[in-house]
C-alpha positions in Angstrom: 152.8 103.8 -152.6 151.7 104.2 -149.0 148.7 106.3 -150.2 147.4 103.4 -152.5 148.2 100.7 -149.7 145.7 103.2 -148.0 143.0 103.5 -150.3 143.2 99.5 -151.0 142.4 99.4 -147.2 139.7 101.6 -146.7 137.9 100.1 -149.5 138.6 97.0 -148.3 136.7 98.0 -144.9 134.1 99.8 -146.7 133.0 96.3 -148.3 133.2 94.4 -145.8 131.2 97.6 -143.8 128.5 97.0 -146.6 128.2 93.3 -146.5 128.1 93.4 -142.5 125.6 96.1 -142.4 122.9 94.3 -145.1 123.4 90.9 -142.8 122.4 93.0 -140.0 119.3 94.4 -142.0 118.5 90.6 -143.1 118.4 89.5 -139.2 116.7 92.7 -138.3 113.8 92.7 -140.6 113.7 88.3 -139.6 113.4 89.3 -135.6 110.9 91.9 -136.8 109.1 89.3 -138.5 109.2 87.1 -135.7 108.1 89.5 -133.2 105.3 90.1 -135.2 104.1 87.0 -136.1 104.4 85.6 -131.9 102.5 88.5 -130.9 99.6 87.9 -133.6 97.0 86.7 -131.9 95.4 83.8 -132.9 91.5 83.8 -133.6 90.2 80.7 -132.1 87.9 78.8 -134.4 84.1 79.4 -133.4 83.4 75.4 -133.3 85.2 75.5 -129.5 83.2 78.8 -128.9 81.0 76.2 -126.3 84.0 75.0 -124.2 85.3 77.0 -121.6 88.3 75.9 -121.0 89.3 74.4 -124.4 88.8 77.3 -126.6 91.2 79.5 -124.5 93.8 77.1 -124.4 96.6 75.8 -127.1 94.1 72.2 -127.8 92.3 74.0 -130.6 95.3 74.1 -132.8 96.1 70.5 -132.9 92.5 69.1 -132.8 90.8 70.9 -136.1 91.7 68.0 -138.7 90.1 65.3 -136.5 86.6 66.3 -136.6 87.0 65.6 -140.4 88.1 62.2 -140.0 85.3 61.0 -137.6 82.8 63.4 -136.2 81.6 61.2 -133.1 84.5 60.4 -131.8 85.5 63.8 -132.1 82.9 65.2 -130.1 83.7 62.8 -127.5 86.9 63.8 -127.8 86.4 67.3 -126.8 84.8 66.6 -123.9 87.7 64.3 -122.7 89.8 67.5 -123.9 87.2 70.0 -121.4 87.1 67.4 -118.8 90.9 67.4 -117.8 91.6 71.0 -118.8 88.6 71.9 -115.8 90.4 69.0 -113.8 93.8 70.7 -114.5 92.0 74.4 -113.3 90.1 73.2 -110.2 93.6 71.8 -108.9 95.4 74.9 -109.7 92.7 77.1 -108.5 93.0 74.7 -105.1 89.1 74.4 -105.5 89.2 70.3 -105.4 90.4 68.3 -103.1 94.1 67.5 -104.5 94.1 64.1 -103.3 93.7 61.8 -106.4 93.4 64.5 -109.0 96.7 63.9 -110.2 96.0 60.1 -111.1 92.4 61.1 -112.7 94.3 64.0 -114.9 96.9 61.5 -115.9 94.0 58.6 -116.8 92.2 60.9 -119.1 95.4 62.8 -120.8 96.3 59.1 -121.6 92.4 58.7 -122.9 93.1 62.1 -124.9 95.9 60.4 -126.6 94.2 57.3 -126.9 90.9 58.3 -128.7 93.2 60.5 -130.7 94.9 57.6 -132.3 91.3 55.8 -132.3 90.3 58.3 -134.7 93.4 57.8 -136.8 93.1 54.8 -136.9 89.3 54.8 -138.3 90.6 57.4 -140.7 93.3 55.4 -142.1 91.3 52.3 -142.5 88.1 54.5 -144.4 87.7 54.0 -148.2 87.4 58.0 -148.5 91.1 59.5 -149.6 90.6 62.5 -148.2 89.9 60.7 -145.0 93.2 58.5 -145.0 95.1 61.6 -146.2 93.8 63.7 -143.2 94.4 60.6 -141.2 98.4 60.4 -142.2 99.1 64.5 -141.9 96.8 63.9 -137.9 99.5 61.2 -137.4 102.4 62.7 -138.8 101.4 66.4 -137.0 99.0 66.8 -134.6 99.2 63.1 -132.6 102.6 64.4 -131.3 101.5 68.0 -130.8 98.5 66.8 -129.3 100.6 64.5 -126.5 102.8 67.5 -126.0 100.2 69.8 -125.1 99.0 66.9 -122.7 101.6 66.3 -121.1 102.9 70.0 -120.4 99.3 70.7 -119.3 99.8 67.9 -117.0 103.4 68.7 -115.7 101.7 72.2 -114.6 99.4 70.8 -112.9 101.4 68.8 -110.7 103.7 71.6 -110.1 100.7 73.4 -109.0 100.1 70.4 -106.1 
């Protein structure tokens, strides 16, 4: 009797051995995954090849899908984009005068955002589908990824003061 009390034990642990040892092959192999995928590096699209400081930043990701919207505002778009991420480097680097900067970097991350909604706005008031549809996924995803990325940028900078 104490034998079988034994044996209903021990099989008992070896289950519950089993069941704990694939969840910890499950979270392994997710971690893995992870690790893998943060590491990747990304390959920066070769449209912000001409921008210093945009195509080495974390701008391209959240500003592809706008130049399909409205090309010209686009373009002027990534030159507000360049213009405060050199702003943002020449205060870090102290090679500017700091006096000022921060109010200038602010201005344009707010004309960033601002255009940015301009060309939703355009988009979502085109007669072209694809347009309004690109307009509604730039609004749902990228407008707020977009203002994050501005306003971190920004926060480092005036850490950096």
């Amino acid at each position: 009797m104490l034998s079988n009390f034994f044996v209903h034990i021990k099989n008992k642990m070896q289950v519950k051995l089993k069941n704990f040892m694939s969840e910890i092959g499950v979270a392994t192999a997710v971690g893995i995954g992870y690790i893998i995928l943060k590491n990747n590096s990304s390959k920066v699209d070769e449209r912000f090849d001409e921008y210093e400081y945009l195509r080495l930043s974390s701008f391209p990701s959240a500003l592809k899908k706008f130049e399909s919207i409205n090309p010209e505002e686009f373009e002027i778009l990534l030159e507000e984009v360049e213009y405060f991420l050199q702003l943002s480097n020449s205060v870090v680097h102290k090679s500017v005068a700091k006096y000022g900067c921060q109010f200038e970097a602010n201005r344009i991350s707010e004309s960033v955002i601002k255009r940015a909604q301009k060309i939703i706005d355009y988009g979502k008031r085109s007669n072209d589908d694809t347009k309004i549809v690109l307009a509604l996924d730039c609004e749902r995803d990228e407008l707020g990824m977009l203002q994050s990325i501005c306003e971190n940028t920004l926060r480092n900078m005036l850490l950096d003061l």
